[in-house]
C-alpha positions in Angstrom: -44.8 6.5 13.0 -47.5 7.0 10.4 -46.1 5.6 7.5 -46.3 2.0 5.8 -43.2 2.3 3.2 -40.2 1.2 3.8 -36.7 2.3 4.0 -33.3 1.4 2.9 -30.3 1.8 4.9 -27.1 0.6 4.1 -23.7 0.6 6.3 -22.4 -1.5 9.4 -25.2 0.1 11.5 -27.6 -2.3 9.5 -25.4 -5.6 8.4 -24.1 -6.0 12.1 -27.4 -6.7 13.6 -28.7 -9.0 10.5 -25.4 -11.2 10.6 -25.8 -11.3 14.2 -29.8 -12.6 14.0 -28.2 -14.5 11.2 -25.7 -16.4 13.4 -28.0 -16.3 15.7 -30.0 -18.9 13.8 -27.4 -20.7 12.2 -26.0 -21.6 16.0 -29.9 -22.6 16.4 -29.8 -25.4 13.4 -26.6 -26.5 14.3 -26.0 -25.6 17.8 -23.1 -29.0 18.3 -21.2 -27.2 15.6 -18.0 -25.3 16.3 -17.7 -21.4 16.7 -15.7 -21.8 13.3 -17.9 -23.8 11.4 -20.6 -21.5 12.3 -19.0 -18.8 10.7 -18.1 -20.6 7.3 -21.7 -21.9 7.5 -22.8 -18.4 7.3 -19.7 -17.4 4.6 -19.8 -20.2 2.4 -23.9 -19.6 1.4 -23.2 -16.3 1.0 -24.9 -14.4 -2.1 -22.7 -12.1 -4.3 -25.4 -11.8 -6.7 -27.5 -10.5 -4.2 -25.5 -7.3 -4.2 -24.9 -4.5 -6.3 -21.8 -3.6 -7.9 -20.0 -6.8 -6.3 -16.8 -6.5 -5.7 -15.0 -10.1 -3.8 -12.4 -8.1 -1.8 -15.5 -6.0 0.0 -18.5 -7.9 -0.2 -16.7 -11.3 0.3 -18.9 -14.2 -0.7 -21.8 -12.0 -1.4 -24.9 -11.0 0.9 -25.9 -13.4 3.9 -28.5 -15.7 3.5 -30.0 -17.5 6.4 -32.0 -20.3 4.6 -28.7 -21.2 3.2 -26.4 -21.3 6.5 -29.1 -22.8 8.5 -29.5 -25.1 5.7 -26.5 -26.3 5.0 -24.6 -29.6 6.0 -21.5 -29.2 4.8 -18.8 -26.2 5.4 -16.2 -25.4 3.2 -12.6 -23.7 4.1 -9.0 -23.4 5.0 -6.9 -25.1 8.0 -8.7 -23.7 11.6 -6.3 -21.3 13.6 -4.5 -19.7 10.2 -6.6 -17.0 10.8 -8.6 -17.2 7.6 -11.0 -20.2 7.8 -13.4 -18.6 5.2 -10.9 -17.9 2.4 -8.2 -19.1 0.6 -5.5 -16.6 1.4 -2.4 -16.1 -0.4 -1.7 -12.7 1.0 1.2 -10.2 -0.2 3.7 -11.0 -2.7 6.3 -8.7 -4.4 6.9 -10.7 -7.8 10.4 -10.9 -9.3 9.2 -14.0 -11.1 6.0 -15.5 -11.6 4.1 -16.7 -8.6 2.8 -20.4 -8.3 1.3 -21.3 -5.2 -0.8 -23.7 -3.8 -3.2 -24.1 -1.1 -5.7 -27.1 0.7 -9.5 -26.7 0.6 -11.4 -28.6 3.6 -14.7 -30.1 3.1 -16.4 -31.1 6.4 -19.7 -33.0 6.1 -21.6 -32.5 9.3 -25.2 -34.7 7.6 -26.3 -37.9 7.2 -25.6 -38.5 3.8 -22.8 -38.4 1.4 -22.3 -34.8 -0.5 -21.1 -34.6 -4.2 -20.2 -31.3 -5.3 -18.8 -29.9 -8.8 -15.7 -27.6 -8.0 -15.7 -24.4 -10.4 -13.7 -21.1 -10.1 -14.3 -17.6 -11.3 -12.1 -14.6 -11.2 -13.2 -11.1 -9.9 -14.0 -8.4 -12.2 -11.3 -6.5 -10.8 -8.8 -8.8 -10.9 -5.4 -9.5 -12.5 -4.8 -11.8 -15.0 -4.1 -15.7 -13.5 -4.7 -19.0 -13.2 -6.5 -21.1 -10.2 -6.5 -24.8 -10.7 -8.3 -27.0 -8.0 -7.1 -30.7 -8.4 -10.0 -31.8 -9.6 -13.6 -30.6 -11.2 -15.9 -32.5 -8.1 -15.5 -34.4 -4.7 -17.2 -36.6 -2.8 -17.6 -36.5 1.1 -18.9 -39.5 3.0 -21.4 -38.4 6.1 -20.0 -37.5 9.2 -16.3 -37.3 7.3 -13.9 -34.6 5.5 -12.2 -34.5 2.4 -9.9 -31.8 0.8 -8.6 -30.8 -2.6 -5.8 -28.6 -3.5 -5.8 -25.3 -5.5 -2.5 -23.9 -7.7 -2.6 -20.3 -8.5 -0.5 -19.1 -11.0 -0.2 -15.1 -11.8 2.3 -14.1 -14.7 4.4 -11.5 -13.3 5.0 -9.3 -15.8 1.1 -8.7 -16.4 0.4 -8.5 -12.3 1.0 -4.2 -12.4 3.5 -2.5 -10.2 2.3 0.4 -8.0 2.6 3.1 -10.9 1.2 1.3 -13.8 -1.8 3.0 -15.5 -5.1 2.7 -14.0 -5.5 1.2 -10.4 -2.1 1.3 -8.0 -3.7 -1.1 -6.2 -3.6 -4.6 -7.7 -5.3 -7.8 -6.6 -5.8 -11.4 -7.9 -9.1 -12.3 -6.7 -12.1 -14.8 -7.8 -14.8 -17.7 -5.7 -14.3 -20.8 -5.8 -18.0 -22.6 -5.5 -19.3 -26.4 -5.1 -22.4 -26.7 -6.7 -24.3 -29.7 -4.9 -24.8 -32.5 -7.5 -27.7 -35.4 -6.9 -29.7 -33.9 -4.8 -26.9 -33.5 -2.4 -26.5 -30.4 0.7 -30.0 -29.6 0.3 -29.5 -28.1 -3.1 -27.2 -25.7 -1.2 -24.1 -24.2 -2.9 -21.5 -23.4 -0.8 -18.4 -20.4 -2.0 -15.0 -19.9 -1.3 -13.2 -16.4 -2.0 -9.6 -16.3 -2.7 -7.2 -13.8 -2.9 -3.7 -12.5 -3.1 -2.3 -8.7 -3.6 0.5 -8.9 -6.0 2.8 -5.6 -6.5 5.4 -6.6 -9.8 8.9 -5.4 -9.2 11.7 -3.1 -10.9 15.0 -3.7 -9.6 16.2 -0.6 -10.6 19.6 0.7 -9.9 21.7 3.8 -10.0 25.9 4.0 -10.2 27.1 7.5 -10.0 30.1 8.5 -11.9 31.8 10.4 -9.5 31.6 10.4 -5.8 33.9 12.8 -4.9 33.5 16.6 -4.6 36.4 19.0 -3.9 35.9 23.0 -2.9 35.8 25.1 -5.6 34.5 27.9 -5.4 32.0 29.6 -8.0 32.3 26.0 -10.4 29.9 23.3 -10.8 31.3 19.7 -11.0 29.6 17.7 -14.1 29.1 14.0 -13.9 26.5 11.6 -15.2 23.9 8.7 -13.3 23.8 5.0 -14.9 20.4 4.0 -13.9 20.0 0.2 -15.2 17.0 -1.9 -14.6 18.2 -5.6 -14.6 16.3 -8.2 -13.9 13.1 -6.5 -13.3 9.9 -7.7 -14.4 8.4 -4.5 -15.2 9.9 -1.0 -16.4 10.0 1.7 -13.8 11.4 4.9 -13.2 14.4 6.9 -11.2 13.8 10.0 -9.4 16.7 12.4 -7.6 16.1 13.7 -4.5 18.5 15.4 -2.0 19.2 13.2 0.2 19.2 15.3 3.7 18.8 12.2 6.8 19.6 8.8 7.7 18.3 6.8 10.4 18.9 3.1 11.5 15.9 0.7 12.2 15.2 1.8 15.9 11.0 1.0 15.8 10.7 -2.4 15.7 8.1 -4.2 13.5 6.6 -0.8 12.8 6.2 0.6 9.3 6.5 4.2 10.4 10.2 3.3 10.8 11.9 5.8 8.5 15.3 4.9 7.1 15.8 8.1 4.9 14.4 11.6 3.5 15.6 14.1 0.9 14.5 17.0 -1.1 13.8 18.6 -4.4 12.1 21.6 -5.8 10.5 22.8 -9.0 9.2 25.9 -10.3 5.7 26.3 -11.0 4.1 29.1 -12.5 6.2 31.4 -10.6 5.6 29.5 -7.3 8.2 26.7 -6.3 6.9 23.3 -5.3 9.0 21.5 -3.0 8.4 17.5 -2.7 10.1 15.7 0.6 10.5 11.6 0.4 10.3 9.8 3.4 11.7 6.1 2.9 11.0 3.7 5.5 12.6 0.5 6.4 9.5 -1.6 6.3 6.2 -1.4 4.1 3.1 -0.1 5.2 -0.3 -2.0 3.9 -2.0 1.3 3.6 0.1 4.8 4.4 -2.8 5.8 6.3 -1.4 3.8 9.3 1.3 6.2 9.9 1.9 9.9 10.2 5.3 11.5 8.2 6.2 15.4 9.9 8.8 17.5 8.5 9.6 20.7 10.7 11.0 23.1 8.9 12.7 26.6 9.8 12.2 28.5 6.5 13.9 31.6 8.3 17.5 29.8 9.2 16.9 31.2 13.2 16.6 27.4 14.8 12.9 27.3 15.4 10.4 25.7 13.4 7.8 27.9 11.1 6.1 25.3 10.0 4.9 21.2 9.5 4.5 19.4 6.9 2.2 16.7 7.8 1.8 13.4 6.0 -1.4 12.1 7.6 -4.6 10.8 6.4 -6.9 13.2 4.7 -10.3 11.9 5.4 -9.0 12.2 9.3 -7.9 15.9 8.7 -11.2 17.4 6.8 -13.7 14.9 8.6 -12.6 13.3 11.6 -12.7 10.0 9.8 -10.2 7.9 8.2 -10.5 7.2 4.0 -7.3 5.7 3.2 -6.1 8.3 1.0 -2.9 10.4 2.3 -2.6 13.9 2.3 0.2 16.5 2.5 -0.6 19.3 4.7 0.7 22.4 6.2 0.6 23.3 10.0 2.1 26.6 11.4 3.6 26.8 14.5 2.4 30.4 14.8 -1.0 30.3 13.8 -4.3 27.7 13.5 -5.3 26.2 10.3 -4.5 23.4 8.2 -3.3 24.3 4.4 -3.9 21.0 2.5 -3.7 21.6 -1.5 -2.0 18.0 -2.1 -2.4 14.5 -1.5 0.9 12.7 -1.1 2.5 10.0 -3.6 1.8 6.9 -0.9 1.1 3.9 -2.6 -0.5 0.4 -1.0 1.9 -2.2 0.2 5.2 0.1 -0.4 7.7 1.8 1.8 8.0 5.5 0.3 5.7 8.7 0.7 6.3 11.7 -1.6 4.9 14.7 0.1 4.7 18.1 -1.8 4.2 21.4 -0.8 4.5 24.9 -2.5 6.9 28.0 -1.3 3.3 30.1 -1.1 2.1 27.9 1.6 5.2 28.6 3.7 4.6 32.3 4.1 1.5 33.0 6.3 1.0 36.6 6.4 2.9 38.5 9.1 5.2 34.8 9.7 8.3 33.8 8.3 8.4 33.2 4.5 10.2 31.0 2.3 11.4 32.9 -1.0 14.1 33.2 -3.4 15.7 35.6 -1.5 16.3 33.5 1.6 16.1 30.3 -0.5 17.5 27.5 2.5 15.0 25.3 4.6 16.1 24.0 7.0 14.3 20.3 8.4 14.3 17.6 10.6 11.4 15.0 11.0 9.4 12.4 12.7 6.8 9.5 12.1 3.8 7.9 14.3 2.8 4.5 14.4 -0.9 5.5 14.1 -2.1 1.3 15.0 0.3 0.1 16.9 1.6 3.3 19.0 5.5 4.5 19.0 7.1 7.2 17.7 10.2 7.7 15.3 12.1 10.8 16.2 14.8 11.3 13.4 18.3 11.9 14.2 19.8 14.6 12.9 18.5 18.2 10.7 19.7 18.6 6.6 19.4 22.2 4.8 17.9 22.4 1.9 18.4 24.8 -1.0 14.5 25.0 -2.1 15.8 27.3 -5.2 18.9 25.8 -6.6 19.7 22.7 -7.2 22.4 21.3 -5.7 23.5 17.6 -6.6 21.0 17.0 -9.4 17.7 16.9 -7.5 15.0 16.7 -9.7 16.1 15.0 -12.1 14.1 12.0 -13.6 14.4 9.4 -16.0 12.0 6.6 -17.1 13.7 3.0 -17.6 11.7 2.0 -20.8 12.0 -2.0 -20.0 13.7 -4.2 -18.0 17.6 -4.9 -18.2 18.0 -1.8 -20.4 20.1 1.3 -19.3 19.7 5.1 -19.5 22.6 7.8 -19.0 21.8 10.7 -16.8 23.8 13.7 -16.4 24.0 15.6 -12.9 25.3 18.5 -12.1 26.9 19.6 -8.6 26.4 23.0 -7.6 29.6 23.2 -5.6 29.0 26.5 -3.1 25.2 25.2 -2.8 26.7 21.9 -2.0 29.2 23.5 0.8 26.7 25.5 2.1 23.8 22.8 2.4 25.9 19.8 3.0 23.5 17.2 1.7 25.1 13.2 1.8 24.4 12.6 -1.7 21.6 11.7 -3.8 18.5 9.3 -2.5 17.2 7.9 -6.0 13.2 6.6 -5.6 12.0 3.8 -7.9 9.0 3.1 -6.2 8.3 -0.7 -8.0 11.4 -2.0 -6.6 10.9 -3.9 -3.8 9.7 -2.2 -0.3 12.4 -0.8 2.2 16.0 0.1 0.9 15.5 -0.9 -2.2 12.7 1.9 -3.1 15.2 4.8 -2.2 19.1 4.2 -3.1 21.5 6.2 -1.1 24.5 7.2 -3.0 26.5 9.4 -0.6 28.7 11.8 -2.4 32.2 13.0 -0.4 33.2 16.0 0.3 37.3 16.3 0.5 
């Protein structure tokens, strides 16, 4: 209390109460105005230069600016009750072709006086490559009237970016559309308009197995081969071969923590063996942090579980709070303590989490232990609708051979373009295969489109 400097302090503990003083006043200057075109009064003057290291998809129209929403005559925006009066909002699309879509602009004059603005767009720093075209380059509103104009955006999908392409997974067409007064109009007030739309580009790859059929024979292998083809994709993509140990039907409505199907495969690694579960689900998630993924295994073959592998969010396990990024860790059911050396493969806006985990962690000292020697796991699983509540409890419990590969696990092949087509050969470890009874192989190309596609089942019979 002796001081006469001043202090910065940043976070929603400072920009609630501003844009609340903020609204406060804009209600003030315009207090016959409706609760909606308060709030694009406030949006549309926004400031983005104002703020440092703008981004549009978190700092919106830019910082708030009271002169300008209290100011202001005219609000700009998108039909009332969509949800997203402030911004033109494409939303999610999976791209098999190019996307073309268009939207109306309103433009409400609340003053006395016509309002002439000149329309201009600019994309985001961040954003993909696209087009946004507004029907024209200026309007004219009469006072006390609205007008509109339409917008066309236009992203080429084969430059959009699937989930694995280099750089950010997350991909987002995103720019401001503004109306700069002209004549003197709005006060000298210009008024913004964000858009936005999250594109993911799509594989459409697929795998046809040569044989299907596996016979007992003891102490042989059965050799067969994997057409993985890529037709009609936009983008090239990938095909990796998991064990594929459960199955289960769509029994959580509208949830994304629904899981459709997991499977297996291990590695060694410097002596240690890393195991990596996928857990397909039938609908996609916008950020895997929503959910919770647990594989109980029994690394000791006796019925009970040793130990969990949680899919979960990280920030939520080390801080207490939530950071969007998904972690694999390791619970046992023996002992306290969280072993967390990965984060999972869990991408934005998809329907597949690869969660990894290494033999070593499995063997607390004194508990059961996963080793060469005893090389089966055996697992069952369930996921937890961390927003909207509910619980998927998987039918069912696979056995895994962490040390031998059994139908061709681990395997992995990169489809260099679209439409071309890449010969894989897999082998079938046939007294691994009648020991484990695994269905088949679950193949993950995680740019094809969310839910069943992502994770082909190819079940292979046993006669």
């Amino acid at each position: 209390g002796t001081g006469n400097g001043s202090a910065t302090i940043s976070g929603t503990s400072m920009a609630s109460p501003h844009v609340a003083g903020v609204a406060a006043l804009t209600r003030q200057a315009h207090p016959g105005w409706s609760v909606v075109d308060i709030k694009r009064a406030i949006v549309n003057t926004g400031d983005p230069a104002a703020l440092v290291g703008y981004r549009t998809s978190r700092g919106g129209t830019g910082q708030v600016q009271p002169a300008g929403s209290t100011g202001t005559s005219v609000v700009v925006g998108t039909t009332a009750g969509e949800g997203f009066e402030t911004a033109v909002n494409f939303g999610f699309a999976e791209l098999g072709a190019d996307f073309v879509g268009s939207k109306t602009v309103n433009v409400d004059n609340h003053g006395a006086s016509p309002a002439t603005f000149n329309i201009s767009v600019s994309q985001g720093a961040t954003s993909r490559g696209h087009t946004l075209v507004p029907t024209g380059t200026s309007i004219t509103v009469p006072a006390g009237s609205a007008g509109s104009f339409n917008v066309t955006l236009t992203v080429p999908a084969a430059t959009a970016g699937g989930s694995l392409a280099t750089g950010l997974s997350f991909r987002e067409v995103v720019g401001l559309i503004t109306l700069t007064p002209a004549a003197g109009s709005n006060n000298g007030i210009a008024l913004r308009v964000p858009y936005y739309l999250v594109p993911r580009a799509l594989s459409k790859v697929n795998t046809q197995l040569g044989s299907t059929s596996v016979r007992q024979i003891r102490g042989s292998t059965l050799n067969t081969t994997a057409t993985v083809t890529n037709p009609g994709g936009v983008i090239a993509a990938d095909a990796d071969f998991y064990s594929w140990g459960l199955e289960d039907a769509a029994d959580l409505p509208d949830s994304s923590a629904d899981v459709r199907a997991i499977g297996a495969q291990a590695f060694d690694v410097g002596g240690d063996q890393l195991l990596v579960f996928a857990v397909n689900t039938h609908r996609r998630w916008s950020s895997p942090s929503v959910n919770e993924h647990d594989i109980f295994l029994d690394v000791d073959g006796n019925g009970s579980d040793d130990y969990i592998l949680a899919g979960v969010d990280a920030g939520a396990v080390n801080t207490g709070s939530f950071n969007g990024r998904l972690g694999a860790f390791v619970f046992s059911t023996r002992s306290p303590g969280a072993s967390g050396l990965f984060l999972a493969t869990a991408k934005t806006d998809s329907s597949t989490v690869l969660l990894p985990v290494l033999a070593s962690q499995l063997c607390r000292t004194g508990e059961p232990c996963l080793r060469s020697s005893r090389p089966r796991i055996r697992y069952s699983a369930a996921s937890f609708d961390l927003v909207n509540g509910g619980v998927d409890a998987v039918g069912g419990v696979a056995t895994f051979d962490a040390y031998n590969a059994t139908v061709g696990e681990g395997s992995y092949v990169a489809v260099a373009a679209p439409n071309s087509s890449t010969v894989v050969p897999i082998t079938i470890n046939i007294p691994s295969f009648f020991i484990t009874r695994p269905k088949g192989l679950m193949v993950v190309s995680l740019d094809n489109a969310s839910g069943a596609p992502e994770a082909q089942l190819l079940p292979i019979a046993v006669r």
